[in-house]
C-alpha positions in Angstrom: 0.0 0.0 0.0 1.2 3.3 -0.9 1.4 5.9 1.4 0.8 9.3 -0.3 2.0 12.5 2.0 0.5 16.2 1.2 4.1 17.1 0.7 4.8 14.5 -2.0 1.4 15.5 -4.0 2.3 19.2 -2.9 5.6 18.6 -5.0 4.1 17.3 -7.9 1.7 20.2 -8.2 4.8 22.5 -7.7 6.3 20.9 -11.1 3.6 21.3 -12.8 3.2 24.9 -11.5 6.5 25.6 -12.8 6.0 24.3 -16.1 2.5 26.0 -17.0 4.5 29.5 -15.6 7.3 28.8 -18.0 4.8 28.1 -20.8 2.6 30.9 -20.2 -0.4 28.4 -19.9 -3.5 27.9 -17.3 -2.9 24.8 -15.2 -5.9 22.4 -15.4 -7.5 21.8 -11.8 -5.6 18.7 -11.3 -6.4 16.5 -8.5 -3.1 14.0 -7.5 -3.6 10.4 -6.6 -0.6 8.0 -5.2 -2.3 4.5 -5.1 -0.9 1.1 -6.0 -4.2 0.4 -7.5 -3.4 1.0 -10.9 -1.7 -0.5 -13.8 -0.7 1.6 -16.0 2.1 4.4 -15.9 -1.2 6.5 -14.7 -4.5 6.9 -15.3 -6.7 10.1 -15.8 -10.4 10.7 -15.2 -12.2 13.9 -15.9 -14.9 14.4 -13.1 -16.9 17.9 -12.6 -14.6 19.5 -9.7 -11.3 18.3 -11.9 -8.7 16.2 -13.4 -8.2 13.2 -11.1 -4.6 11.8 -12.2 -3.7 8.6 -11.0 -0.2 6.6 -10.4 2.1 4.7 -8.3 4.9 7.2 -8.4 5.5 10.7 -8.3 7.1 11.1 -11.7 4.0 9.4 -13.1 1.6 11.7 -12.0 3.9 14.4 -13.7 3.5 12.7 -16.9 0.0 11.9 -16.6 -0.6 15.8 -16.1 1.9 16.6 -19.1 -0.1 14.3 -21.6 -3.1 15.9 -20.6 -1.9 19.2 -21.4 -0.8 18.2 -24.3 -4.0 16.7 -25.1 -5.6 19.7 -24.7 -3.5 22.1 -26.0 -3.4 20.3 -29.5 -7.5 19.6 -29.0 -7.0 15.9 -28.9 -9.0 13.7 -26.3 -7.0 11.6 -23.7 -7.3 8.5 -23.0 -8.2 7.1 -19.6 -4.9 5.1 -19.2 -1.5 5.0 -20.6 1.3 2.5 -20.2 4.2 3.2 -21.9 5.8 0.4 -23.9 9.6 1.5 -22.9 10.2 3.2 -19.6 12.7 5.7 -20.8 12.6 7.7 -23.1 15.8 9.9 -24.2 17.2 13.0 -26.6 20.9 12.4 -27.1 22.5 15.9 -28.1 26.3 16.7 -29.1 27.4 19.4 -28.1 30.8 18.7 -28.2 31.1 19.7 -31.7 28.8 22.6 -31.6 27.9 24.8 -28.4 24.2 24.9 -26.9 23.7 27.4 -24.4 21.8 26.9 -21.1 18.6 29.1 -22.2 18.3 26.6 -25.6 18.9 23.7 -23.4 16.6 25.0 -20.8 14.5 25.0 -23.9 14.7 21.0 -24.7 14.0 20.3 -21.1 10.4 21.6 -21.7 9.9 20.0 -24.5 10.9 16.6 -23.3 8.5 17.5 -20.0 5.8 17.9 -22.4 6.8 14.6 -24.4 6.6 12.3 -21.2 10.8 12.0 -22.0 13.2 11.0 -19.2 16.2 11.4 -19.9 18.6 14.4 -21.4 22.0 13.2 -22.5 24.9 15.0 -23.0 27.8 14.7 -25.5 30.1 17.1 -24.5 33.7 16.1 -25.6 34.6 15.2 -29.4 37.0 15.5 -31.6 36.1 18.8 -32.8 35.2 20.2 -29.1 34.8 20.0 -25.6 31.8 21.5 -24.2 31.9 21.7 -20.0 34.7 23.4 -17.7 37.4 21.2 -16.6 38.8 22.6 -13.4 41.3 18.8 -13.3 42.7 20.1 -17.1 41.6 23.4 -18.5 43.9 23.2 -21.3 41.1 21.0 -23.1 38.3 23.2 -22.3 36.2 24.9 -25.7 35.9 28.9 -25.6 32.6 28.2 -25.7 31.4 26.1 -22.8 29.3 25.5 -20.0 30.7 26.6 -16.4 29.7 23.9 -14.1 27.6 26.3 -12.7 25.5 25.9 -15.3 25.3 22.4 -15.8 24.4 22.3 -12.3 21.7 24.8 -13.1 20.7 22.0 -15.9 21.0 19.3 -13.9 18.3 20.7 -11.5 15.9 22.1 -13.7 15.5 18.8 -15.7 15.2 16.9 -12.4 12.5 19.3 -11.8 10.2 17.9 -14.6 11.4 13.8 -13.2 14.3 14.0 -16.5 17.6 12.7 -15.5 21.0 14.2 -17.5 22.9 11.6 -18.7 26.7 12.5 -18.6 28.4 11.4 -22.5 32.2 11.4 -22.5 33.3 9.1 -25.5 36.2 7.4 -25.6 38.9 5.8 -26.5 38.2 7.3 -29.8 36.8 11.2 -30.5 39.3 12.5 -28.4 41.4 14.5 -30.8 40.7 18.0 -29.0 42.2 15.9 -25.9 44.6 14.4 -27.6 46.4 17.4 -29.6 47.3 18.7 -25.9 48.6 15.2 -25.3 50.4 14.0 -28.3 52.9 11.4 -26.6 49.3 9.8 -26.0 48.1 9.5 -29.7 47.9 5.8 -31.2 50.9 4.5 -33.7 49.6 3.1 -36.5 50.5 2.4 -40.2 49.0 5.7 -42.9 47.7 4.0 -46.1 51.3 4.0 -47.3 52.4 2.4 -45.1 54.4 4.9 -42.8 54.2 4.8 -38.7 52.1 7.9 -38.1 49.6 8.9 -35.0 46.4 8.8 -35.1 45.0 12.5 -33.8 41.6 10.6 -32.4 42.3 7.8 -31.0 43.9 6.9 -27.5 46.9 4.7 -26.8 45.2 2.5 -24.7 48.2 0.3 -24.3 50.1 3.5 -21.9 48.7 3.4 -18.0 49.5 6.7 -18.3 47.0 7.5 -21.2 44.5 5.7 -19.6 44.6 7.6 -15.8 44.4 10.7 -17.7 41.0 9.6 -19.0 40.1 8.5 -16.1 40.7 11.8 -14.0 38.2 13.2 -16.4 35.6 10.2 -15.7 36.2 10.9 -11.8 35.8 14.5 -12.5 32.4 14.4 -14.0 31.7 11.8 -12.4 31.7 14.1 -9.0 29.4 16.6 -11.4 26.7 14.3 -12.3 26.7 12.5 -9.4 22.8 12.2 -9.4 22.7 10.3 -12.5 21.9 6.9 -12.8 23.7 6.4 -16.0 27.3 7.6 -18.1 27.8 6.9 -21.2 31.4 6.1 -21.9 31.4 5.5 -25.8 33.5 3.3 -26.9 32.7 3.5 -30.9 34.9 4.1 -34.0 38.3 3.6 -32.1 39.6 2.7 -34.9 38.5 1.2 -38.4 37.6 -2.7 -37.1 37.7 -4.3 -40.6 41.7 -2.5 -40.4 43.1 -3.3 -37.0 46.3 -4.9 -38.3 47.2 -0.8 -39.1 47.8 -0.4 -35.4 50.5 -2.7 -34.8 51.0 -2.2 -30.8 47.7 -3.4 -30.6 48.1 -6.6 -32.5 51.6 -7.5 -30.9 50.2 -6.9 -27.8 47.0 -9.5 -28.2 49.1 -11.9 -29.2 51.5 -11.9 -26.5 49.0 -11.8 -24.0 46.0 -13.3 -25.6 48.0 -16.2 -28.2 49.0 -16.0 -31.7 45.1 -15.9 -32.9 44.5 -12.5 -31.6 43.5 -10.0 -34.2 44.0 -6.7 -31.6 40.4 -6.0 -31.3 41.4 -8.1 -27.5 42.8 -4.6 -26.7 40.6 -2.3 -26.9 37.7 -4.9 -25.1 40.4 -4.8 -22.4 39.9 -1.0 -22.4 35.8 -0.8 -22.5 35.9 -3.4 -19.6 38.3 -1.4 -17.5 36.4 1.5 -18.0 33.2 0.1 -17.5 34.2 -1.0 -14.1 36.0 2.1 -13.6 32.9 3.8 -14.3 30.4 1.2 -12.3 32.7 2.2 -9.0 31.7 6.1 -9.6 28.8 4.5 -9.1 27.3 4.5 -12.6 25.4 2.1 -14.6 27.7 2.3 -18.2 26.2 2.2 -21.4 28.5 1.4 -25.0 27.4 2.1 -28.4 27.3 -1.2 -30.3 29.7 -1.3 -33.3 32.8 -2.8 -32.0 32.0 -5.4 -29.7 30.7 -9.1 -30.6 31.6 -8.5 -34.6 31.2 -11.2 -36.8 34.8 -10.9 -38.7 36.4 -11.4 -35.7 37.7 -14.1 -33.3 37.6 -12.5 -29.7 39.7 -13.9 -27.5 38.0 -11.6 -24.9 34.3 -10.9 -24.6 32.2 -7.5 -23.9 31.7 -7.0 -20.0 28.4 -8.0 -19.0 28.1 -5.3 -16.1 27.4 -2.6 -19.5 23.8 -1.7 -21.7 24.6 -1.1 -25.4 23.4 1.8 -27.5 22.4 -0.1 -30.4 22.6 2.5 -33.0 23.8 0.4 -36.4 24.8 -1.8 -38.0 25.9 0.0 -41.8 28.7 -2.5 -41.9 27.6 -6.2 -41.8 30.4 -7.7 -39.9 28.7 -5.2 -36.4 27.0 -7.5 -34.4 23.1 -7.9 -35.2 20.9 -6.6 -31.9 20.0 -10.3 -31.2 23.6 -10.9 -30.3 23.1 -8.8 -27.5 19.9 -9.9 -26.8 20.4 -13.6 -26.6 23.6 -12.7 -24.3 21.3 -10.8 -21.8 22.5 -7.3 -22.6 19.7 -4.8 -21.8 19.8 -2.6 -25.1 18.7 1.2 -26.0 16.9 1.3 -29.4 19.3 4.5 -30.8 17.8 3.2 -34.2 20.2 5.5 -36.8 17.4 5.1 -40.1 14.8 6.7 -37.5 16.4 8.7 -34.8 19.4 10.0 -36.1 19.3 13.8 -36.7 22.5 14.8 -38.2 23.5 18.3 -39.2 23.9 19.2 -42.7 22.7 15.4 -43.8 26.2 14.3 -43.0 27.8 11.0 -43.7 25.0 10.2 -46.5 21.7 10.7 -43.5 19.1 12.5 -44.2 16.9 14.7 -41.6 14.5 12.4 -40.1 11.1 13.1 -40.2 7.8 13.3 -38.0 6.0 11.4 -40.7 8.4 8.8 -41.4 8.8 8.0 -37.4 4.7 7.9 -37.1 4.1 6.1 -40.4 7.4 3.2 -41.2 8.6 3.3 -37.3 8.0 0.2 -34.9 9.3 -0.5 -31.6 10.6 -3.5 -32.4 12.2 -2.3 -35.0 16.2 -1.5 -34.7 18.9 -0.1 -37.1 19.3 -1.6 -40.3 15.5 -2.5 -40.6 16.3 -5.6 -37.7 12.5 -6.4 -36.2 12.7 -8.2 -33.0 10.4 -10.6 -31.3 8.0 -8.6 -28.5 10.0 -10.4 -25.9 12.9 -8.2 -26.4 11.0 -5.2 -25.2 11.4 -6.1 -21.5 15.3 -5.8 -22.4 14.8 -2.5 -23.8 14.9 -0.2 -21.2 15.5 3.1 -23.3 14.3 4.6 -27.2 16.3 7.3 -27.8 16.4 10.0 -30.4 20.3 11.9 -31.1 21.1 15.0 -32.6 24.7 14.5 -34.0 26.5 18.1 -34.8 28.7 16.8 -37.5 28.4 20.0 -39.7 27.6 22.4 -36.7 27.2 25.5 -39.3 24.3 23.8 -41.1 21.8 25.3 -38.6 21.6 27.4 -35.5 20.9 26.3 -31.9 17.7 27.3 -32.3 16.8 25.6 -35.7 17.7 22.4 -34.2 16.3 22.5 -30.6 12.8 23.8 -32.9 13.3 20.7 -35.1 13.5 17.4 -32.7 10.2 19.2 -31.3 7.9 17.5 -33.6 10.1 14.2 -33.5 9.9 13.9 -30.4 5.6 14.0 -30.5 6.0 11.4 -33.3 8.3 9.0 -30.3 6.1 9.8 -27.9 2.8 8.9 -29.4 4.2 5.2 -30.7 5.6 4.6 -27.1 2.4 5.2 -25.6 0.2 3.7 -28.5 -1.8 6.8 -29.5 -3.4 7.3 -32.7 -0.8 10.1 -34.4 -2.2 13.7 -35.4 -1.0 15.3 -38.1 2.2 17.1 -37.9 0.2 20.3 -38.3 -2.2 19.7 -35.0 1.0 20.0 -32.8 1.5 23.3 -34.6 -0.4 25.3 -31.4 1.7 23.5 -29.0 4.9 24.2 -30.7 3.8 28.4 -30.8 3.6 28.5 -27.1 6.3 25.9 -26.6 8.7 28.4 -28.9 7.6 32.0 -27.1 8.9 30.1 -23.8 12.7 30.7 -24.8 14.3 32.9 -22.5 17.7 34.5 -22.6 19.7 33.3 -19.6 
């Protein structure tokens, strides 16, 4: 039996105080229930003196309030229940190639509260930039970049709609910004004609010395997003897979340690398992993205940590690992689906913008990058649907053209997650307006 306190139904209404204010619209007289006796993620029932909401948990009655806003802001009539088919729900944004201030990100945060979206992640180092004051090595540290101050300041304010930041520091790859302060800890490996050279990006995971430098900055942030369940630590394109014989330290190395079958690819699973218990002792659950571990070209004489969810986001080569690998080997898995869910700036890398009616009309949630469909079973493995913006050509559009843009994507996510019949793109159109005139300066 639940217990609900004035002060934890006090708190809800608070939220949702907050919200309206910031929006500029008239709270619905909403009347808060905490019961076990339901279901659902919450249930809603319209009687003459209100809006009875329903739910076992505080965050739930937030969301039951946000859909019915929603509902009536875009003149749509809710439903009496909802159960969302994946508990989390996620916007992945980089900002380590391009800067996002705190008002546009403030900005997001709203419109995930009005989506029913849990989670914010940030991507804040890359090759290109990194994003959030280092106070450990300032020498890495963007012009443009958030003060801690600020991601504090984000940190709060998303907890304040029930959306947990998700810290994003990729590596041993994407780390050239890093890296060209720290050139004696660049990779050797072979050019295409066939000269030793470095490689600017990647890490020499062989030097301990390398590898405790990452680490102070995992400890580091670590400390600053202490109230976060997960970190992502990466571990994608660290090097061309297909080529690992390039990177000769690697391959001598396996086969010393690992016998004369060893490809190399040993090495860097050594890595993403001592990072991911690195990271698990921070106190962090850590999530991969999927494209180097379990691959089919490969004999591993080492296997993927099982203490670890994988981002599945593609699989654009054949020899990745398909998403029942992981599956069948009891990894929970985040749908990052790239055909669906990746928004990358300037079409890069051959994508094009995806769309709200290609997610509403083609998209299933069983369905995973490279049009895999996967039994209904697999659904209570994945915890997490996730939608990225990836800044590859940051130029292409402004801060504000973006943020506007995974708006209506993220109405097309929600509505498949919680099975509702999609509107047209144009009936969000009202809720977008006031949604827009809620940007402040900061």
């Amino acid at each position: 039996m639940i217990t609900a306190s004035k002060n934890s139904l006090a708190n809800v209404t608070k939220r949702i105080n907050l919200l309206c204010q910031e929006l500029q619209v008239e709270k619905p007289n909403f009347i808060f229930e905490l019961t076990d006796n339901v279901t659902a993620d919450f249930e809603i029932k319209k009687e003459a003196n209100g809006i009875y909401i329903k739910a076992q948990e505080e965050k739930q009655l937030f969301y039951g309030a946000t859909k019915v806003m929603q509902s009536l802001l875009v003149k749509r009539n809710y439903n009496s229940s909802y159960k969302g088919a994946i508990a989390e729900r996620c916007v992945m944004i980089d900002m380590g190639r391009k800067f996002f201030s705190l008002a546009q990100l403030k900005q997001l945060i709203r419109s995930l509260a009005l989506f029913q979206f849990t989670h914010l992640q940030l991507h804040f180092s890359e090759n290109e930039g990194f994003r959030i004051e280092s106070e450990l090595h300032p020498e890495v540290v963007s012009k443009a970049h958030l003060k801690k101050s600020e991601v504090r300041e984000i940190i709060a304010y998303a907890n304040y709609f029930f959306i947990q930041v998700i810290p994003d520091f990729d590596t041993p790859g994407h780390l050239q910004k890093i890296l060209a302060h720290y050139p004696q800890y660049q990779l050797t490996c072979f050019d295409e004609a066939g000269n030793l050279t470095k490689d600017k990006k990647a890490l020499n995971i062989l030097d301990p010395a390398a590898v405790k430098l990452i680490q102070d900055f995992y400890r580091e942030y670590g400390e600053l997003f202490a109230e976060s369940c997960y970190f992502h630590i990466g571990a994608d394109e660290f090097v061309d897979f297909d080529q690992i014989e390039r990177y000769p330290t690697l391959s001598a190395y396996a086969k010393e340690k690992y016998g004369t079958e060893a490809s190399g690819i040993e090495v860097f699973i050594e890595y993403a398992n001592q990072t991911i218990d690195f990271v698990r002792q921070l106190g962090f659950i850590p999530r991969v993205w999927n494209d180097g571990f379990f691959r089919l070209n490969r004999s591993e004489k080492l296997s993927l940590s099982p203490d670890c969810e994988i981002s599945y986001w593609t699989r654009w080569n054949q020899n990745m690992a398909p998403v029942e690998t992981f599956f069948e080997k009891g990894y929970e898995v985040i749908n990052h689906n790239d055909n669906f869910f990746y928004y990358v700036l300037g079409e890069a890398a051959s994508y094009t913008y995806p769309t709200y009616e290609k997610i509403s009309q083609d998209f299933t949630l069983t369905t995973y990058a490279g049009n895999q469909v996967v039994a209904e079973q697999y659904l209570l493995q994945t915890p997490q649907i996730a939608l990225a913006i990836w800044s590859d050509i940051p130029q292409a559009k402004t801060q504000a053209e973006v943020i506007a843009d995974v708006f209506y994507l993220q109405a097309a996510l929600s509505q498949k997650v919680f099975a509702e019949e999609p509107l047209k793109k144009t009936d969000f159109e009202p809720l977008f307006d006031i949604w827009q005139q809620s940007l402040k300066v900061e």
